[in-house]
N, C-alpha and C positions, 0 to 999 in steps of 0.2 A: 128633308126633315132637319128642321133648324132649334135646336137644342143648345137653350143660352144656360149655363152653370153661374151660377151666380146663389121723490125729493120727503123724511117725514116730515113732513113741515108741522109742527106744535099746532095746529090750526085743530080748533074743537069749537064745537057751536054754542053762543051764547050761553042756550039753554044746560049744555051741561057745563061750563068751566066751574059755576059754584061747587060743583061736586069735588073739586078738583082738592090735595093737602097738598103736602111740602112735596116738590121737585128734586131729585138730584139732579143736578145737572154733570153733563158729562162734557167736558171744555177738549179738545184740540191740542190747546198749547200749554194750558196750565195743569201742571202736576196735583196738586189738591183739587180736593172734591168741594163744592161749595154748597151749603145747605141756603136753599131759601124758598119765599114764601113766592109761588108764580103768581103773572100777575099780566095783565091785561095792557099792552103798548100798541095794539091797533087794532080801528074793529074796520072789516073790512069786508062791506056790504053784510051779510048774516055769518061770516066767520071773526073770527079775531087772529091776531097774532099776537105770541105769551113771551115773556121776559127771557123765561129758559131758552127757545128757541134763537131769539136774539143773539143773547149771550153764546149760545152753540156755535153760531153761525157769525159772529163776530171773532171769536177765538182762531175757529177755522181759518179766516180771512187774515189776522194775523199771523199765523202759522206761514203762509203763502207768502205775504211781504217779508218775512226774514228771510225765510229760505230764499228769496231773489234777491236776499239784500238791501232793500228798500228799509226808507225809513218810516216808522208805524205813526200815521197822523195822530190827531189827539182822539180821546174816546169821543167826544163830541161828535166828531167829523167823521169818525166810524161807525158809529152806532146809526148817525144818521142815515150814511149810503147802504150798509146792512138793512137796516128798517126797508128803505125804499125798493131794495132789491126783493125784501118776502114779502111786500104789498103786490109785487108783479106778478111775483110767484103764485100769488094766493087770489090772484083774480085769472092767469094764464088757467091754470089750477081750478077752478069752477068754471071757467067758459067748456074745460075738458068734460068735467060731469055733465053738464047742463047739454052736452050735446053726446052723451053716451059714451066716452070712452073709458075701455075698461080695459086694465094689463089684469091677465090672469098669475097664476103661483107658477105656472108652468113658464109664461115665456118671461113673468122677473130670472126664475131662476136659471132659464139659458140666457139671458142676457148679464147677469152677474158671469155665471160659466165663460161666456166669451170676454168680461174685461180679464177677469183671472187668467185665463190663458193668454190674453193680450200682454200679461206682464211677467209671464212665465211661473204664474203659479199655479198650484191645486186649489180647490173651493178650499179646503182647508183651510191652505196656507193663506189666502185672502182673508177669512175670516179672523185669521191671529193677527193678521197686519192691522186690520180696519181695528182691531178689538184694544190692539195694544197704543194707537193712536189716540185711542180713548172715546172711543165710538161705538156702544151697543152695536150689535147685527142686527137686532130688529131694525134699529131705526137708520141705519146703513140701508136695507134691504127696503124700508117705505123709501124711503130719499130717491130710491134707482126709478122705484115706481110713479113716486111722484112728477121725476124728471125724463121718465120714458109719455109720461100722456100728459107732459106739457107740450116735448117736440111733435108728439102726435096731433095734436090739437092746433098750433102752431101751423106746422104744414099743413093743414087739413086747411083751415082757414086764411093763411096766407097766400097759399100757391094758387087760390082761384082765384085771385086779383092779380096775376100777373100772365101779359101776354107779350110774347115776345116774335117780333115779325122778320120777315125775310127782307126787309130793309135794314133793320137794324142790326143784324145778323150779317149784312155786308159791313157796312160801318165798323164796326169792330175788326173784321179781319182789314180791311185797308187801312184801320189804326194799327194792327198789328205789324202790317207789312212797310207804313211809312215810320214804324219807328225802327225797321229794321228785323228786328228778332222779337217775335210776339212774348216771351218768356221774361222779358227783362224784368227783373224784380227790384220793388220797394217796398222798404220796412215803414212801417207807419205807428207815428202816435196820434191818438186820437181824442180832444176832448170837445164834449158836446155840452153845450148849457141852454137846456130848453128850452122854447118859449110853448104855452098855451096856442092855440088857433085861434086866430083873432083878435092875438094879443094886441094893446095900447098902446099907444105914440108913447104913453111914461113908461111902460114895461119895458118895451125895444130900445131906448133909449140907454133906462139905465140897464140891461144888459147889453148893451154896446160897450157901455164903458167899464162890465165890469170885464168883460172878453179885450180891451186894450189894456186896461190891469194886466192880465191875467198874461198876454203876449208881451207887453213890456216888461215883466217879469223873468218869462223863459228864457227872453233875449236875450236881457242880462244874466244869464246863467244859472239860474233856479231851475228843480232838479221836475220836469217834467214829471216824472211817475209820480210823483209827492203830488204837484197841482191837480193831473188825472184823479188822484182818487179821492182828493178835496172837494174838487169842485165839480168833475164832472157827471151827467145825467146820464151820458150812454155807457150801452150793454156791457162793455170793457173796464167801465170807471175801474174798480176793486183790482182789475189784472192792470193797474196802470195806464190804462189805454191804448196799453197795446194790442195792436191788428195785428201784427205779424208781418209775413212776406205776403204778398199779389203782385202782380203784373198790372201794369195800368189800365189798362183796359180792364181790368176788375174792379176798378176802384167806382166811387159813384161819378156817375158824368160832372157833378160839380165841382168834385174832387180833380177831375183828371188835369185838365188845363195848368190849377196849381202846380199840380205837386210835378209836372213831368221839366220844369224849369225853375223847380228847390235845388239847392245843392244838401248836401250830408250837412244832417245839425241846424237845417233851415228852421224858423217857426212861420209858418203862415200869417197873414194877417186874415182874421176872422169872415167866416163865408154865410150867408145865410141858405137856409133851405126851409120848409116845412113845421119841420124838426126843432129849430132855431139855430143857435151859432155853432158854429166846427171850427178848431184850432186843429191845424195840422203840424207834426211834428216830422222832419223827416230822418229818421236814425241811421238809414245807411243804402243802400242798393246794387243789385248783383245780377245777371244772367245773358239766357240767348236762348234763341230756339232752335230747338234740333231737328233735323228732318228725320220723319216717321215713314220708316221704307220695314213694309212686312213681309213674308214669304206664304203667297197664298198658296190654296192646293186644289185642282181640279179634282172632284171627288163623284163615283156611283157607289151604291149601295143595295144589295136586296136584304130584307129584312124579313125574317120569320119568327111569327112572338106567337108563344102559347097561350091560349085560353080555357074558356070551361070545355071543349073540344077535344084542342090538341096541344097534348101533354109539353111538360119541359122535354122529355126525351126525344118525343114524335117531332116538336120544332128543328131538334138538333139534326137529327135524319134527314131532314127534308132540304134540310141547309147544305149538310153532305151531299145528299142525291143532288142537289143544283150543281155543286162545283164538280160531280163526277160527269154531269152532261156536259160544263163548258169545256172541260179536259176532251170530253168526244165530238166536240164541234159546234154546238147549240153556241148562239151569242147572248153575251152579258143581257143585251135589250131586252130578249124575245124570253127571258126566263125572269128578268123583271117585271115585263107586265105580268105576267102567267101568275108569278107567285111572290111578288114583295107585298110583303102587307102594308108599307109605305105609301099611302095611295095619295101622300103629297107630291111624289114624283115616280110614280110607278109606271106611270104612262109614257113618262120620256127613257125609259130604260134604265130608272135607278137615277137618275145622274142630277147632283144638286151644282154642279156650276161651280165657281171660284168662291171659296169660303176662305177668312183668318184664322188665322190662331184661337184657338178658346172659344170657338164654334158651338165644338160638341161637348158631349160628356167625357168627361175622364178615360172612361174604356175605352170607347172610340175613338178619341183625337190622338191616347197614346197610340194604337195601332196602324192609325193612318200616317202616319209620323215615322213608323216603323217600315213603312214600305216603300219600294223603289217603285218610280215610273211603271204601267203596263202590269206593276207585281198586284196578284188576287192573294188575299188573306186566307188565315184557315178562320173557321166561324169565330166571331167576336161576341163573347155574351155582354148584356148590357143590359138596364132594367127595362129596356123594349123589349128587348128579344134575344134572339141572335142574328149577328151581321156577316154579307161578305163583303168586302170593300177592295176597290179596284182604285187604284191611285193612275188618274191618265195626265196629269200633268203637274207642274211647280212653277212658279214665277215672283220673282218681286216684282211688290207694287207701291208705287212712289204714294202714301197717302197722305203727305204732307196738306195739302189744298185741303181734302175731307178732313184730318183730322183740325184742322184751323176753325173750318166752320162747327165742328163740334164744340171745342173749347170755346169758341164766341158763343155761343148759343149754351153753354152751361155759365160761360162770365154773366150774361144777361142775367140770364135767373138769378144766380147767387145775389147780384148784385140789386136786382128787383126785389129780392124775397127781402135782403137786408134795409132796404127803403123803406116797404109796406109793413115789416116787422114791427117797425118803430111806427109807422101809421095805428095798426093795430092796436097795441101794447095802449099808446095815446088816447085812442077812442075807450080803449076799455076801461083806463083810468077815468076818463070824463063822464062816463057813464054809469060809474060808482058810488056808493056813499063809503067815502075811507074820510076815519077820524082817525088821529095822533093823539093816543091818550098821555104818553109820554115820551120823551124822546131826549132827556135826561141823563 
């Protein structure tokens, strides 16, 4: 028995925004309140995106470049990458409806529940954070929603275009093992400047030249995160472009070759992909890999769980009476076929073999963890049942090899999912009617 424990977007329909009067809007960073008249900055496909909303989500995006530090582009060049990020939103965002997906009140509000505990507060105290930031709860509380069945939607429709094989899956780990320590980390800046599919010898051109612009620039010392949120198309633009930490082997295979012979503070020269141009920035880089050695535990079990039969009490008896016949001689085997209700392994005498850490459920794994070599438990309740458990052996086991192919075979994905992301995202833009009513 193997027991694993483990956005409001302003968007309103054509048909009703006439109905709409004066907005307050509620800013992020600015201390006054600003009265005005909403108003219509992108219609997109049968929704729109409103001025208010903009402004919300522009302020917010300011708030974020101070606090890093960064210097705040012009409104131009804000409003623009803001605009283009709720046109994603707002088509990610109806591919979700159009294919049924729905967050109920129940799992917004444990999912709010878990970031609040995430940051050590009560719903409460979340709510006077988010309030005092200058952020209604309702539309705190759409926003979570809006951004729980965009990633639902997202993954739904991403991860079935990606397959990842047992070829490739070595490849990886023999890049991990010829660079020495699969973990080695690099920090990456990122910016992407689109091109269309199928784009023209004039398009590609003059973005060529504005990507050696834009490199000749950095080179000379211009501040990265500034041209990131200028100029760039990809997902990070607004976070400056910054990836973060990966391991190369994480990175996208076009990426890799690059960036594993940048030194700190390198800027790429411009790479083409799909997608269109990548400028790669490299900030810094750090690690090693550690070998993963765990303490597995040879483990039997009989298991007696009450039903509309027999009671919680009568289970409990019965689990006694077992351990009072192994005390008189009967063996662990011959009492687990007889009486485990386990019938995944009741036939082999209870016995599940070398299991890790974090196997079972909490009850169980603490008590098995509890016992010595040969030692029988007294009844274990748990929401099967109740258990006896016989510990017949311990051993480390070297899982470094398995765990390697695990993390190659999650780098895959990740790194597939991030490819096809931007595949997606592409198609759904081209397959839209979005107009720029203003952008001002």
């Amino acid at each position: 028995m193997k027991i694993l424990v483990q956005r409001n977007k302003n968007l309103v329909s054509l048909q009703s925004f006439f109905s709409m009067a004066i907005i307050l809007i509620a800013s992020f960073s600015l201390q006054a309140e600003v009265k005005m008249l909403d108003r219509i900055v992108a219609i997109v496909d049968g929704d729109v995106v409103l001025e208010s909303e903009l402004v919300r989500r522009s302020n917010a995006i300011i708030k974020q470049i101070k606090e890093r530090k960064q210097k705040v582009p012009s409104n131009k060049i804000l409003r623009k990458q803001v605009l283009e990020r709720l046109i994603v939103e707002a088509l990610q965002l109806d591919s979700a409806k159009r294919v049924g997906v729905r967050i109920s009140d129940r799992e917004l509000t444990a999912t709010i529940e878990r970031i609040a505990e995430g940051n050590n507060f009560s719903l409460a105290q979340l709510k006077t954070q988010v309030e005092s930031d200058g952020t209604p709860w309702p539309i705190f509380s759409e926003d979570m929603r809006n951004e729980i069945m965009i990633s639902r939607v997202k993954s739904g429709m991403v991860q079935r275009r990606i397959q990842v094989s047992d070829k490739e899956v070595d490849n990886i780990v023999a890049l991990m093992d010829k660079e020495g320590e699969s973990n080695l980390q690099y920090h990456l800046g990122h910016i992407l400047l689109a091109m269309p599919e199928g784009a023209s010898p004039d398009e590609v051109t003059a973005k060529r030249e504005q990507a050696k612009t834009i490199v000749s620039a950095l080179r000379g010392g211009s501040n990265f995160e500034e041209f990131a949120i200028a100029f760039s198309n990809g997902q990070k633009s607004l976070e400056g472009g910054d990836w973060g930490w990966r391991p190369l082997s994480q990175l996208p295979s076009l990426f890799a070759g690059t960036v594993k012979n940048m030194d700190v503070n390198d800027v790429s020269e411009p790479l083409r992909s799909g997608s269109g141009l990548h400028i790669l920035y490299l900030k810094d880089k750090k690690g090693g890999f550690e070998a993963k050695v765990v303490v597995q535990t040879h483990v039997r079990h009989i298991l007696v769980s009450p039903n509309a039969i027999t009671t919680e009490e009568q289970a409990l008896d019965k689990l006694k009476l077992a351990i009072d016949r192994i005390e008189k001689g009967e063996t662990f085997e011959d009492l687990a076929v007889e009486i485990s209700d386990d019938k995944s392994n009741a036939s082999q005498g209870g016995e599940m073999s070398w299991v890790d850490p974090g196997t079972f459920v909490p009850e169980f794994e603490q008590a098995m963890d509890d016992l010595a070599v040969g030692e029988l438990s007294e009844p274990v309740k748990t929401q099967f049942g109740y258990h006896l458990i016989e510990v017949l052996g311990r051993r480390d086991q070297d899982q470094t090899e398995d765990k390697k192919r695990e993390r190659a075979y999650q780098i895959l994905s990740n790194r597939k999912f991030e490819e096809e992301s931007q595949t997606w995202i592409r198609e759904l833009k081209e397959k839209a009617h979005i107009k720029i009513i203003s952008d001002t």
